[in-house]
C-alpha positions as CSV (number, residue, x, y, z in Angstrom):
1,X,10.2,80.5,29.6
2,X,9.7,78.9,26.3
3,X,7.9,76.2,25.0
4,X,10.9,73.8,24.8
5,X,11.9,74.2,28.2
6,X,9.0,73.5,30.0
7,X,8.5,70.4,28.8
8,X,8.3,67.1,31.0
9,X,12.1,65.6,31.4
10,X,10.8,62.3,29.9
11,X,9.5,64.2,26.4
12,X,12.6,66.0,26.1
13,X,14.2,62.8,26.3
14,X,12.1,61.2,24.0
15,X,12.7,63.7,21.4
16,X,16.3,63.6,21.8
17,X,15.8,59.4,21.4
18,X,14.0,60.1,18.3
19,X,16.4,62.5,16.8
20,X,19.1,59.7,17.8
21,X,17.3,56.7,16.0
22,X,16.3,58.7,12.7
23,X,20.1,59.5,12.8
24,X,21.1,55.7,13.0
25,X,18.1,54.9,10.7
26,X,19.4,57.3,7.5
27,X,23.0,55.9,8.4
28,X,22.0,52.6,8.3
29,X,19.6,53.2,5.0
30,X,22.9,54.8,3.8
31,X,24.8,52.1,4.0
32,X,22.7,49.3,3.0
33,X,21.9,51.5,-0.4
34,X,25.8,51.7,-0.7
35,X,26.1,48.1,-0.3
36,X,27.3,45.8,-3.4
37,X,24.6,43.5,-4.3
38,X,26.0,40.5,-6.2
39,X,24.0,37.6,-7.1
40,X,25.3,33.7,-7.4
41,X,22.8,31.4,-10.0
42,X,24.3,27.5,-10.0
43,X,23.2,24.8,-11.9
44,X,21.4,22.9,-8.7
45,X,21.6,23.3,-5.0
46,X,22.2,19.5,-4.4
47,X,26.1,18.6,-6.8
48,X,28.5,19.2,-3.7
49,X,30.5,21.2,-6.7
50,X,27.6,23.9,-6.8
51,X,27.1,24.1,-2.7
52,X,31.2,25.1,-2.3
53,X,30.7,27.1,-4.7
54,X,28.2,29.1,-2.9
55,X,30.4,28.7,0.5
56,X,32.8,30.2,-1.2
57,X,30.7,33.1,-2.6
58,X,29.4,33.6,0.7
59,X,32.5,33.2,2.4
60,X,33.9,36.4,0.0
61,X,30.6,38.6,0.1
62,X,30.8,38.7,4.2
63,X,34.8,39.4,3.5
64,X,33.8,42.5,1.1
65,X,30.8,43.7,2.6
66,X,28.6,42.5,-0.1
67,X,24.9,41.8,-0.1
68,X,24.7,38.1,-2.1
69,X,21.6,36.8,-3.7
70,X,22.0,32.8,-4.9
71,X,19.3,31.0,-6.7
72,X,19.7,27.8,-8.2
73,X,18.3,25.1,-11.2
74,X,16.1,22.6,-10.0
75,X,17.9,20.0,-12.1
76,X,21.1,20.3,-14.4
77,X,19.7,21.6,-17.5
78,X,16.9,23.6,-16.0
79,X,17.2,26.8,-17.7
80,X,14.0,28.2,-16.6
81,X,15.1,28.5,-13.5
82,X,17.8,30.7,-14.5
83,X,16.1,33.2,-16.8
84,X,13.8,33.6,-14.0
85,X,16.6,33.8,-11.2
86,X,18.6,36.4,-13.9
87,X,14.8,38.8,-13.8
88,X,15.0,38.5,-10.0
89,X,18.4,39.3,-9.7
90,X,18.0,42.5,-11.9
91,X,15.1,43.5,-9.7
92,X,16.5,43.4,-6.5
93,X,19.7,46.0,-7.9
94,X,22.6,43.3,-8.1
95,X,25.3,44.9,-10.3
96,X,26.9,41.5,-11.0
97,X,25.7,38.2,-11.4
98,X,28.3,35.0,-11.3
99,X,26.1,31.9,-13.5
100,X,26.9,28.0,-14.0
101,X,24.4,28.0,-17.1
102,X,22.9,24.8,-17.1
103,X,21.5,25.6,-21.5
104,X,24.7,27.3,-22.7
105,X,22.8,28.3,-25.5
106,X,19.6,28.5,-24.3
107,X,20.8,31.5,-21.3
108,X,22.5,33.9,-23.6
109,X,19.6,36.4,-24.4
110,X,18.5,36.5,-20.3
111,X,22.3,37.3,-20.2
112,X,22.2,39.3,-23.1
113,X,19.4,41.2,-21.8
114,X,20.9,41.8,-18.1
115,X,24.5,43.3,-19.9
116,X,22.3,45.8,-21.9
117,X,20.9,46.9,-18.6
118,X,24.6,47.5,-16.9
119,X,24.7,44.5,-15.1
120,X,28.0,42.8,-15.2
121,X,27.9,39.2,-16.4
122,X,30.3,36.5,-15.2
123,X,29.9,32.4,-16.2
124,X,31.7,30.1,-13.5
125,X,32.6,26.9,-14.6
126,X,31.1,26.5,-17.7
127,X,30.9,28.7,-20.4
128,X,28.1,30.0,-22.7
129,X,28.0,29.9,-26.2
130,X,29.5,31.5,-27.5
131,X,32.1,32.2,-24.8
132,X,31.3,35.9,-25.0
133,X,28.2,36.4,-24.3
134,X,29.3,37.3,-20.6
135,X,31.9,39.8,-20.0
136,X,34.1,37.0,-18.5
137,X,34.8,33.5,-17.7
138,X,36.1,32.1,-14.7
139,X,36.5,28.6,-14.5
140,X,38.9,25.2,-14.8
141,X,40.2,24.4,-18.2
142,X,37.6,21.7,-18.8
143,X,38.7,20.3,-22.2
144,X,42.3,19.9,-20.2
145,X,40.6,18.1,-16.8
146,X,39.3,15.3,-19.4
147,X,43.1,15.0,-21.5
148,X,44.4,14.5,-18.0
149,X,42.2,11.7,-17.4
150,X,42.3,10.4,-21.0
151,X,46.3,10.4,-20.7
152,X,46.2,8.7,-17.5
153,X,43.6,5.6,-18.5
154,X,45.6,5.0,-21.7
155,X,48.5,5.0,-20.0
156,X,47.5,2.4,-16.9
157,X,45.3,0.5,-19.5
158,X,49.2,-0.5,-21.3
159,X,48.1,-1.8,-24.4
160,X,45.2,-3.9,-23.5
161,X,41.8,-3.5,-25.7
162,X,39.4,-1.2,-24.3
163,X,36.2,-1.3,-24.3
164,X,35.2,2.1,-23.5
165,X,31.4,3.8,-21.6
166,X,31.0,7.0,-21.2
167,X,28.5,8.3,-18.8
168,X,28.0,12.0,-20.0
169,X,26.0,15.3,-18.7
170,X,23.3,16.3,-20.7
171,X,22.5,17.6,-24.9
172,X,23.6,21.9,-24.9
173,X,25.4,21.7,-21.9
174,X,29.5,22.8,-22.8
175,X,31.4,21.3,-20.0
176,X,30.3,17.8,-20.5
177,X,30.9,18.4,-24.3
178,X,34.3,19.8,-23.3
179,X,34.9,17.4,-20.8
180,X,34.1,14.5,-23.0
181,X,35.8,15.5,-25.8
182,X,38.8,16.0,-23.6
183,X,39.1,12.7,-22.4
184,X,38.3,11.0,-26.0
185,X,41.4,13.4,-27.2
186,X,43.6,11.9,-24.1
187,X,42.8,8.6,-24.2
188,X,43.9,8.8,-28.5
189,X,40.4,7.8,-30.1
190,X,37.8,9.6,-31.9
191,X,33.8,9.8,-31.4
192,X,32.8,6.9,-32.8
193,X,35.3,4.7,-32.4
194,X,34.3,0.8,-32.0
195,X,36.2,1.0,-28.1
196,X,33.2,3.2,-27.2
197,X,30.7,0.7,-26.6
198,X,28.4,2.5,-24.5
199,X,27.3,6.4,-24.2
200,X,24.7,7.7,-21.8
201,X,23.6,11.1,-19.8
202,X,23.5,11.0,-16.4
203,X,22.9,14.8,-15.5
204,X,25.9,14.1,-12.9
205,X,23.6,12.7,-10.7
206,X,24.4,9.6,-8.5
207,X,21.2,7.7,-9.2
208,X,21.0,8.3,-13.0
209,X,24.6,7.7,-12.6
210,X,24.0,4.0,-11.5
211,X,21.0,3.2,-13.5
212,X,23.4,4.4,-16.7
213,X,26.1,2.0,-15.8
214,X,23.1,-0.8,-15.5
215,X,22.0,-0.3,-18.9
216,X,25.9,0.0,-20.6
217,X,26.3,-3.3,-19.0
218,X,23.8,-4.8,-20.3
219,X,24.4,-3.7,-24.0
220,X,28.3,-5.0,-23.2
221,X,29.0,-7.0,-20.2
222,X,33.0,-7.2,-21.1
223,X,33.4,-2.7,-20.4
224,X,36.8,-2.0,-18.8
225,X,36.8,1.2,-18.6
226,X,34.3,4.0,-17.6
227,X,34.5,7.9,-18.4
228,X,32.2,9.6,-16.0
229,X,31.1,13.1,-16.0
230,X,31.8,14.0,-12.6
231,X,32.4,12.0,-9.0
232,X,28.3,11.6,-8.4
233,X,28.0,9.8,-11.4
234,X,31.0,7.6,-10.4
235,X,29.6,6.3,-7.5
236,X,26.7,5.8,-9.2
237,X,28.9,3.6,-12.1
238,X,31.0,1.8,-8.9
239,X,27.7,0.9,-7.2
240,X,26.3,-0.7,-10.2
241,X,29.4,-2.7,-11.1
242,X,29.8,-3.8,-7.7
243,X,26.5,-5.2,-7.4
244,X,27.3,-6.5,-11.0
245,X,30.5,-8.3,-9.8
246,X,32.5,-6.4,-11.9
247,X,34.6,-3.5,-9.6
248,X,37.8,-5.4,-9.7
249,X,37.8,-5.0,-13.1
250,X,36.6,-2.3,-14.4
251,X,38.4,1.2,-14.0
252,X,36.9,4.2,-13.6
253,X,38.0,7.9,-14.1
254,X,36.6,11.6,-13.6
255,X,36.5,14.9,-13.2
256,X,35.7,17.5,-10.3
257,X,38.5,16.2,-7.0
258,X,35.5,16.7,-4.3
259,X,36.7,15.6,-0.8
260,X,33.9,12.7,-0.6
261,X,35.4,11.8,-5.1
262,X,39.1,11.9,-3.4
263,X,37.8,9.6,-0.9
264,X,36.6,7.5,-3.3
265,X,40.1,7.6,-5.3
266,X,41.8,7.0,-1.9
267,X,39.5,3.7,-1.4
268,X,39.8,2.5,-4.9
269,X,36.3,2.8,-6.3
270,X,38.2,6.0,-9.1
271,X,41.6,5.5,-10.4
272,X,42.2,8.8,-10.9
273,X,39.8,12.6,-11.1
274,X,41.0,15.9,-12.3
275,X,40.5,18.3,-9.5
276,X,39.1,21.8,-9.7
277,X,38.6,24.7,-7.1
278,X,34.8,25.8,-7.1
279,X,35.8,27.8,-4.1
280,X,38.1,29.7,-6.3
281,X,35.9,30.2,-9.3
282,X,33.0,32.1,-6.5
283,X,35.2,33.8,-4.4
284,X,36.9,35.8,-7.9
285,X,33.8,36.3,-9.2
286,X,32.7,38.1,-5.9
287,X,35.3,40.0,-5.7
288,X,35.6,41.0,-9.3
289,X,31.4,41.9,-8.8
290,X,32.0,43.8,-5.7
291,X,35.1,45.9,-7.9
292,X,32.4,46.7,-10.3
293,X,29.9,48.0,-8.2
294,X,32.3,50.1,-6.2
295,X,34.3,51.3,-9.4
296,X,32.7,50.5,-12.8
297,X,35.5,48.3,-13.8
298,X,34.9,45.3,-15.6
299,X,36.8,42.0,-15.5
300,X,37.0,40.3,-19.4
301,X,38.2,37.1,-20.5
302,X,39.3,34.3,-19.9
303,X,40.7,33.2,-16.4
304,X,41.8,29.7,-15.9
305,X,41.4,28.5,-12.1
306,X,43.6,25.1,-12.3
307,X,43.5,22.2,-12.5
308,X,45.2,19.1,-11.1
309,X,45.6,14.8,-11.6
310,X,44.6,13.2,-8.3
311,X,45.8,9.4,-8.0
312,X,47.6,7.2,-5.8
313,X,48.6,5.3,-8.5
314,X,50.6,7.6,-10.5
315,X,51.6,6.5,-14.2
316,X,54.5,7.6,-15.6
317,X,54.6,10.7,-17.8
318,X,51.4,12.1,-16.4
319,X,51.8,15.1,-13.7
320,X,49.8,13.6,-11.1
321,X,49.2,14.3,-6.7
322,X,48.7,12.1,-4.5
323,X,45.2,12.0,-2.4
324,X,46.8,13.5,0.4
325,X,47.1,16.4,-1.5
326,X,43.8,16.1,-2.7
327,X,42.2,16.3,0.3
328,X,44.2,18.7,1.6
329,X,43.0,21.0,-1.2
330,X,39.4,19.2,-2.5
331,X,37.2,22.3,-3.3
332,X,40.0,24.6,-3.1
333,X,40.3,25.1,0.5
């Protein structure tokens, strides 16, 4: 009798059990080294914008089988962050990495840097500068979200005087440059003009939002209208002209169609908000990162994700929905 067969039941079984798991255990190492790794670096974690955009680029990673790595900025503008996120990233194998850059300027040799290395580059949202410096651009046509709004506050304002504030992003930042510029170009006046009474950042937060509005009142009590960055800052803006005594009076429009900012157009507090699809903009970059991984294909250019007028007070030439519709689609779900 040899060796093998005369020992106990229980080894034999145990060595059988051990063949078994290394089996599973190279399968499983296998697969996980087969896996697409595909990271998701957003301006903050705390905009409602940037958190859909990571449900949505978690939401396509489980649907393609992906491994996704997110990081985020601890404020808008914090580019340190995201160099550092970008050397992570690279580290831990991802073959594509999706970016909101909060320095559109600043980011582009980190990005520059992770390209060189085969690592496929795509900006969400906002673009670098310049625009090429990834391999692609996924995103809302933000210059066209800020005409929209421009268009639609000349249009309800009908001839009467405005006296315009505009509570911005941030300095090196391209979508509230783009945004901005938008709205100036819709509304029919230049930078500069003597109807923009008041300019001031808010980093599309809510608080800085408010405490903007505060100080633009100050400097001219008699503002009608109000440009805001995103929805944040316009409840921030609302909050301070209530408290000021001044909501009836003073309209406000803005840009990103977020369930809670269609809310807010639905209850009055914003005339009107260009909506955009965040949810979109993730779940195409996942996908296109997972292609590259599996096939070496790169996406390129320039892919426009839509954008739409949300009001219940429609004005007449300007395509608008209603807030049904907007909250039927907020986020682009």
């Amino acid at each position: 009798m040899n060796q093998t067969s005369r020992r106990h039941p229980v080894v034999r079984r145990l060595a059988v059990l051990g063949v078994a798991v290394s089996a599973v255990w190279c399968a499983s190492a296998t697969l996980a080294a087969d896996q697409p790794v595909v990271g998701l670096i957003t301006k903050t974690d705390t905009n409602p914008f940037f958190v859909k955009m990571k449900q949505g680029a978690d939401a396509a990673a489980q649907k393609d089988g992906a491994k996704l790595l997110t990081a985020a900025g601890k404020f808008d503008g914090d580019n340190a962050s995201q160099v550092t996120a970008i050397e992570n990233m690279m580290t831990a194998g991802a073959k594509a990495i999706l970016i909101t850059p909060s320095d559109t300027k600043a980011i582009v040799p980190s990005i520059k840097k992770a390209r060189a290395a085969g690592v496929m580059v795509i900006a969400l949202d906002t673009p670098t500068e310049p625009q090429d410096a990834t391999d692609a651009l996924f995103a809302t046509d933000n210059f066209k979200a800020g005409v929209l709004i421009g268009q639609y506050a000349k249009t309800a304002m009908n001839g009467k005087p405005a006296k315009i504030a505009t509570l911005d992003l941030a300095p090196g930042v391209s979508v509230g440059v783009l945004r901005h510029n938008g709205f100036l170009q819709g509304f029919g006046v230049k930078e500069g003009d003597p109807a923009i009474v008041c300019s001031q950042d808010t980093r599309g937060d809510q608080a800085k939002g408010q405490t903007a509005m505060e100080n633009c009142l100050q400097k001219n009590p008699d503002i009608n209208l109000v440009y805001t960055i995103n929805e944040p800052a316009a409840a921030g803006a609302y909050r301070a002209l209530k408290a000021a005594g001044k909501d009836k009076g003073v309209m406000i429009v803005s840009i990103d169609g977020g369930c809670e900012g269609v809310r807010n157009v639905k209850a009055g507090a914003i005339a009107a908000t260009s909506q955009q699809y965040p949810l979109k903009m993730a779940g195409l970059g996942v996908e296109a990162g997972v292609a590259y991984a599996k096939t070496g294909k790169k996406v390129s250019g320039y892919t426009d994700t839509g954008v739409t007028l949300i009001t219940d007070k429609p004005m007449s030439g300007v395509d608008s929905k209603d807030t049904k519709f907007g909250l039927e689609n907020c986020w682009g779900q």
